[in-house]
LUMTOR-329163 format. One record per residue: residue in three letters; z, x, y of N, C-alpha, C in turn. Coordinates in steps of 0.05 Angstrom, whole numbers, plus 5000, padded with zeros to 4 digits. Layout:
# LUMTOR-329163
ALAZXYZXYZXY
...
***
This chain:
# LUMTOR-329163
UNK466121597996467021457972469321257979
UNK470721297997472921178004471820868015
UNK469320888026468420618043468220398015
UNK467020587996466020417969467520267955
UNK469920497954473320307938473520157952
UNK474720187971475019917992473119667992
UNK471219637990468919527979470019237949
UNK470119547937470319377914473319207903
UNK474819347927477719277918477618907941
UNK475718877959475618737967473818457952
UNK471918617945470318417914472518327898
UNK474418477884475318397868477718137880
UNK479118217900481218007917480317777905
UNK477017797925475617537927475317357892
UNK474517457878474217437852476417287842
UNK478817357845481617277838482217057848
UNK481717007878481416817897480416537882
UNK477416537875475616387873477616297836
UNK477616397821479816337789482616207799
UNK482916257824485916097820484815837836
UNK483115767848482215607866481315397847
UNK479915557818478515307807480715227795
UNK481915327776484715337766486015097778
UNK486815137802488614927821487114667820
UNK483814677829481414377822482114307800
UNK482114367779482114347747484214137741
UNK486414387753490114197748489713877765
UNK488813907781488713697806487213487787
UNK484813487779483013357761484213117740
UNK486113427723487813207704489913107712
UNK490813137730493012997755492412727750
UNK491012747770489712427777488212277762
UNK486812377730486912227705489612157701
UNK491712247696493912117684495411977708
UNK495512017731496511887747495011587755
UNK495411377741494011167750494311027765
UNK497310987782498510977801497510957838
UNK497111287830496311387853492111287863
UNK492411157888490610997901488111227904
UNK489611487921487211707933486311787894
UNK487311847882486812027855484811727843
UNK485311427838483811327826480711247846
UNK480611287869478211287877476611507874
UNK477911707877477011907859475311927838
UNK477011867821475511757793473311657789
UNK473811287813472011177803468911257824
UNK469411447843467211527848465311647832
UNK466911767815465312027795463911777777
UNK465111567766464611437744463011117748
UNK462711117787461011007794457511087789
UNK458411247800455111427809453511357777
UNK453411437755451311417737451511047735
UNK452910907738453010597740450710487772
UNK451710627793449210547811447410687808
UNK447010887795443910977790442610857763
UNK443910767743442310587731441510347746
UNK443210197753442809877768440509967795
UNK440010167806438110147827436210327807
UNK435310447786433910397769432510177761
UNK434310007755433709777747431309547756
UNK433309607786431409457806428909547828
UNK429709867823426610027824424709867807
UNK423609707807421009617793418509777791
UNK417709777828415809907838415610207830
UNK414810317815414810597826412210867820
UNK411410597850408710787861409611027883
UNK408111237870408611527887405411577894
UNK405711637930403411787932403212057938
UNK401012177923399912437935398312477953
UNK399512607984399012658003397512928004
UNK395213068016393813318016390913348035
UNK390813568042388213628052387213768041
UNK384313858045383714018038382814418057
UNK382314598049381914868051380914798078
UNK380414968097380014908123379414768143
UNK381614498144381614288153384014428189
UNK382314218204383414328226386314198236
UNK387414408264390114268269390114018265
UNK389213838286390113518276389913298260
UNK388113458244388013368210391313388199
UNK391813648206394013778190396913638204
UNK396913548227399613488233398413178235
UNK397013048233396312758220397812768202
UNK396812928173398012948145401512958148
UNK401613128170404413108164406312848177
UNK405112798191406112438208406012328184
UNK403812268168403712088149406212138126
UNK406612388116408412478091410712428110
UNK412112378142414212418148415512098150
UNK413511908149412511578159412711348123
UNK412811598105411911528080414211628064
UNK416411528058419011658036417911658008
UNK417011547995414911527976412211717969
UNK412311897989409812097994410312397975
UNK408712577961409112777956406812957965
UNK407213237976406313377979404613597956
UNK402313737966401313897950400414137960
UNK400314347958398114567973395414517973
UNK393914577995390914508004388914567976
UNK387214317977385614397961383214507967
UNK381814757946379414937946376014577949
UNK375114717969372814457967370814547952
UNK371214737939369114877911370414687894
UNK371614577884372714487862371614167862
UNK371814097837371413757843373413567842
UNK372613397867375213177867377113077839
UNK375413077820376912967803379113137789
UNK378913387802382513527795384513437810
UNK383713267835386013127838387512847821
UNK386212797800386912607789389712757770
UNK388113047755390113157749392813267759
UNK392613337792394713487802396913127808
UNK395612947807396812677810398912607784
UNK398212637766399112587735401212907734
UNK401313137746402613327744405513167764
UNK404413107783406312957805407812747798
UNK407212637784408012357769406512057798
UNK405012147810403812017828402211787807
UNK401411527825399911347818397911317838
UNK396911397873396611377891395711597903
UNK393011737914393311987926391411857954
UNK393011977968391511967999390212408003
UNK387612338015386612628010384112558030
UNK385312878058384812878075382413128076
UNK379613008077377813228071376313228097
UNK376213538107375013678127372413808127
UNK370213728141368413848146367113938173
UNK366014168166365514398189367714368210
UNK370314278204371714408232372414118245
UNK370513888245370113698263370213418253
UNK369013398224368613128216371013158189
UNK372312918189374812888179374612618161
UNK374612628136374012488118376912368114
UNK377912078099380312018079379211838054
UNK380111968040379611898009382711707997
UNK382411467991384511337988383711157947
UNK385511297928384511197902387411077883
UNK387110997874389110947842387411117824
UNK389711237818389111417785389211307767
UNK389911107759390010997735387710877722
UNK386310707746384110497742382610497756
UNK383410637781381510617804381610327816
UNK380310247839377910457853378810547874
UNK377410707882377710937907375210847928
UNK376410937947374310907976374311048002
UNK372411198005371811338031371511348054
UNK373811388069374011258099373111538125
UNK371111538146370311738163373111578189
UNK375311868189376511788206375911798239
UNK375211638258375411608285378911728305
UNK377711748326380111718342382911798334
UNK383812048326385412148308387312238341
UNK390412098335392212168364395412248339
UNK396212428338397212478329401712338343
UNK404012528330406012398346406612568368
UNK405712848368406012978389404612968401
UNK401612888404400912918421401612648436
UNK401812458420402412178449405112188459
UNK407612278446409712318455410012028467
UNK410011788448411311498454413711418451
UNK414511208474417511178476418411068453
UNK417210998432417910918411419310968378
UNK420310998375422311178360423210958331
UNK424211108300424810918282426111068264
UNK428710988244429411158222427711238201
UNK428111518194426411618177426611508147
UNK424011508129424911398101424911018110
UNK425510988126426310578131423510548120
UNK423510238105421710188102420009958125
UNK417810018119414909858145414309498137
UNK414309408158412709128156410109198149
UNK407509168136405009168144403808928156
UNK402208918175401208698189398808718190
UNK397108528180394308498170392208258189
UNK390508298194388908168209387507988199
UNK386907688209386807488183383407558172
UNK381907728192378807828185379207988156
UNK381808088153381208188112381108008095
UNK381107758095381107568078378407418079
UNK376507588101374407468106371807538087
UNK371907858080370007948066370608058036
UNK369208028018370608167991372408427990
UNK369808608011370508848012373808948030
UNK374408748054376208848067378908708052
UNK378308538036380408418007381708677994
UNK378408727984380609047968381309237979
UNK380209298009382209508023384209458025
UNK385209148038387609078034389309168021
UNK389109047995391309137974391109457971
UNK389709547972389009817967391709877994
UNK391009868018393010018031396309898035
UNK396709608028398809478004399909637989
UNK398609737967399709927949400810147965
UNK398510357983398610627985401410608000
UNK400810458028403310598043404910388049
UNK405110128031407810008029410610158015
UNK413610248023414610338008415610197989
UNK416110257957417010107944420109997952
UNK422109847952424409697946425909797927
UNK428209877937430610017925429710357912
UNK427410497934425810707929429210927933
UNK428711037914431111337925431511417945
UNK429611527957430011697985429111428008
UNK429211148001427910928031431710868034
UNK430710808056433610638072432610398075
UNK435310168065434809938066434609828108
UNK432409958109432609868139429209788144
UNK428509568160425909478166426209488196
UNK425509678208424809728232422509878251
UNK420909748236417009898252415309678233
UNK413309728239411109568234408409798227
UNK407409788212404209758203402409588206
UNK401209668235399309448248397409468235
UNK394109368218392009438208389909178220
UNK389009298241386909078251383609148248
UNK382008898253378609008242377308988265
UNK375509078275373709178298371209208294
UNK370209328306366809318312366509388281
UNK363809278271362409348251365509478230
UNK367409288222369209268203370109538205
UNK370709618228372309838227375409868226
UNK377210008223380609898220381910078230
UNK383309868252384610058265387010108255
UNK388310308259392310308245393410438274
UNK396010328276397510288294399710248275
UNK402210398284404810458282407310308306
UNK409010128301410110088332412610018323
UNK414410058337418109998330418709738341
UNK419809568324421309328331424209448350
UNK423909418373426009488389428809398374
UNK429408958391431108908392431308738367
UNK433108458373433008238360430208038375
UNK429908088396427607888408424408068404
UNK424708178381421908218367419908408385
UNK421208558402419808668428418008928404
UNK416009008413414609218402413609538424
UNK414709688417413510018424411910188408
UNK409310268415408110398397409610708389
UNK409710778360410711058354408811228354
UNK406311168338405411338329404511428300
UNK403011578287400711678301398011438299
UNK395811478312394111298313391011338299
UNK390411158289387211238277385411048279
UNK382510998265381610868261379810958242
UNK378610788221378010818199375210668192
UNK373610878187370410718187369910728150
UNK370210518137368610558109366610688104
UNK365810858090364010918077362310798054
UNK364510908024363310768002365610627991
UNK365210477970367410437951366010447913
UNK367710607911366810607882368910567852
UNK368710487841370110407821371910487796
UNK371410797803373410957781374711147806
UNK376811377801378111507816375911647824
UNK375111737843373611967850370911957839
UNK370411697818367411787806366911427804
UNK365111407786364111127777362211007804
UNK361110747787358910557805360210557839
UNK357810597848358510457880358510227879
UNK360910047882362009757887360809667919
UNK360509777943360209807969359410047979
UNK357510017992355810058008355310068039
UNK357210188056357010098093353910168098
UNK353209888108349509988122350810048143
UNK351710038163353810008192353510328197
UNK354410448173355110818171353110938182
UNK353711158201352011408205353211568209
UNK351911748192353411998194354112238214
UNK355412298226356712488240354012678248
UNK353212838224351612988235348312848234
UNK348312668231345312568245345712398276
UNK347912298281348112368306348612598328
UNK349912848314349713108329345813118328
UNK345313088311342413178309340313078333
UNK341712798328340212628348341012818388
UNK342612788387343712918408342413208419
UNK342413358394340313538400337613638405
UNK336913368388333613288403333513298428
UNK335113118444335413038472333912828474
UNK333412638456331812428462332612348493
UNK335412238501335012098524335112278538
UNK334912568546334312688567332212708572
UNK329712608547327012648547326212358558
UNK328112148555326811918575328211928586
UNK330012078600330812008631329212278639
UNK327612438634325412618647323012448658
UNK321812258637320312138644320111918664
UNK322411808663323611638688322711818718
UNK324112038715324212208736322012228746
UNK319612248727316312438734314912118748
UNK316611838727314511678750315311588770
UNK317711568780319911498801317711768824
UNK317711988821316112308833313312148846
UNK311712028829309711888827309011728845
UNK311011508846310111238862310911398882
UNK313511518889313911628926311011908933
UNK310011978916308412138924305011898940
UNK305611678918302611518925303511338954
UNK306511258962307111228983306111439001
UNK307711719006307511849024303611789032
UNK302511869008299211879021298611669034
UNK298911519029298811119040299311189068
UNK301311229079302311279102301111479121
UNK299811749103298411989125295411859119
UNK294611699106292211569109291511369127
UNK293811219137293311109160292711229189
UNK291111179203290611259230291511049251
UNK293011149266294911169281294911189319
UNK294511099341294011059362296411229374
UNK296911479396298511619399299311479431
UNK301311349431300911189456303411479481
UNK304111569474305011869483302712059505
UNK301012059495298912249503297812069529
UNK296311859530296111779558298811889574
UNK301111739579301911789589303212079606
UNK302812249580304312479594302112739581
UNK298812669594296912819593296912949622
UNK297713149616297713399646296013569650
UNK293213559630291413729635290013489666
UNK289513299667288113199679288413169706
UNK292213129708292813169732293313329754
UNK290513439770290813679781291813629802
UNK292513389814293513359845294413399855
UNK297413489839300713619849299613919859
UNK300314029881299114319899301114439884
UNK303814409876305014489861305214639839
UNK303814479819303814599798301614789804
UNK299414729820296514949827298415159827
UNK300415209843301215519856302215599831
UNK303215499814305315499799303315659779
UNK301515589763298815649749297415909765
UNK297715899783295616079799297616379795
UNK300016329802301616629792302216639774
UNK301916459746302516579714299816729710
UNK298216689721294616689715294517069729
UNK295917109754295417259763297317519750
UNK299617469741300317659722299617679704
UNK298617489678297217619664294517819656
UNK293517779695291617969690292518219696
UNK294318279715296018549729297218589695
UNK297518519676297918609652296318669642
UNK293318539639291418609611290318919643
UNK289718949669289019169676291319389667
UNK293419389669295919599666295919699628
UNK294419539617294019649586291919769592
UNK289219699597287219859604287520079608
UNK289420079637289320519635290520649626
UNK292920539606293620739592291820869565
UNK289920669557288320829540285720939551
UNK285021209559283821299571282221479548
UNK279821569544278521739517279021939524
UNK277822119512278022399524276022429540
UNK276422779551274522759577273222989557
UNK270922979579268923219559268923499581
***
């Protein structure tokens, strides 16, 4: 019992502590209201009586205020998942959500958007483990469009010398090929909107130091590239993370309405695994094999069909030459042991006697 008093006699100190402490803040407070004099007490003041004055005026000039919702969905793999998070870390303007169920239909994300106060959702959808979808829409009006992401390098895994303040806002840099087709027009603005940050955003720092590279490639594919403006002489290091982006469709309401676009270019993921599993080209590089087998087999016969003059045998035919006395002797005692052998088998098999 004794540990307990002690206990509480020590709660209470503290208690007493904390009432004369505010007590003393309090007195101090109206101090430096009436003291108008004193320099430290009126900055004071006008700190406190700044703050709701610069948060209206950068109110004000918040114009912009597009928010996106960032998300994947239910069993999307690691570098889906730390993509997502490069992007929400690259994006001050970004809000997060817990993974969405892929039983459900896209268009509850319109609602978890409007719960968010979002105008913008980026939504990172996973299939079987391997193929990695991005869904990029406006909620308001739409339209939305379906990108099959390529080449996914995340920031850890490149670990580039390139480095930038967090929250700063991005240049985007656009390739003059978007102005070329209707379709890469409205991706444009479309990714304009998504991951430009707005101007005088709450959580952005008035700092421009990285770039949003967006260039077009084979069959209007887009690449994104991230890179830090070093110095003053405009030098560039890539940060990170890296993708590339193959269209799918584009359609005209959030998540639903007419297909606006159409990629003929597209194939899908798994009809090329399919293809692959056929083995088509193992089945013509077999057949390669069987006639390449072919022609060296109709050579080789070509060659044992010819007859051939053995110019060897004249010369070093030794049956004919009996003249050397030599070799006679030589012949005459291999000749003569082999018969002192076939007699010495002879008597050892003897029949019986009767």
């Amino acid at each position: 019992m004794g540990k307990f008093s002690k206990i509480k006699q020590v709660q209470e100190k503290e208690e007493t502590n904390q009432e004369k402490m505010e007590w003393e803040a309090a007195g101090n407070r109206d101090e430096s209201d009436s003291d108008s004099s004193d320099d430290s007490d009126n900055e004071s003041v006008g700190d406190v009586e700044k703050n709701p004055e610069e948060q209206k005026r950068r109110a004000e000039l918040w114009t912009n205020r597009e928010r996106v919702l960032v998300l994947c969905s239910r069993g999307a793999d690691v570098r889906t998942r730390f993509l997502m998070k490069d992007i929400k870390d690259i994006l001050p303007h970004a809000k997060g959500d817990s993974k969405l169920d892929q039983q459900k239909s896209l268009n509850v994300l319109n609602e978890i958007a409007e719960m968010k106060n979002c105008s913008k959702i980026m939504y990172f959808e996973s299939r079987k483990r391997k193929d990695t979808y991005l869904w990029m829409s406006n909620v308001n009006s739409g339209p939305s469009m379906k990108f099959l992401v390529h080449n996914v390098h995340t920031m850890k895994e490149l670990k580039m010398s390139g480095n930038c303040l967090k929250a700063s806002r991005p240049i985007l840099s656009f390739d003059d090929a978007f102005d070329q087709k209707p379709q890469l027009k409205l991706i444009k603005t479309m990714l304009i909107q998504t991951l430009g940050t707005p101007n005088h955003h709450p959580r952005s720092q008035p700092f421009v130091d990285h770039v949003f590279n967006f260039s077009v490639g084979e069959n209007d594919r887009i690449w994104f590239r991230n890179f830090q403006i070093v110095d003053e002489s405009l030098q560039l290091q890539e940060i990170g993370p890296r993708m590339v982006l193959e269209l799918v469709r584009l359609f005209s309401g959030s998540f639903e309405g007419s297909v606006l676009y159409d990629n003929p270019n597209y194939v899908s993921p798994n009809v090329v695994r399919r293809e692959q599993r056929k083995g088509q080209g193992a089945y013509i590089e077999k057949q390669l094999h069987n006639k390449a087998l072919l022609v060296k087999q109709a050579q080789i016969t070509e060659v044992l069909s010819e007859k051939m003059i053995d110019p060897v045998g004249k010369e070093f035919d030794i049956q004919n030459n009996t003249s050397n006395e030599a070799v006679e002797e030589i012949t005459s005692k291999i000749e003569k042991k082999k018969l002192k052998k076939k007699k010495a088998q002879g008597a050892k098999y003897v029949g019986a006697q009767a």
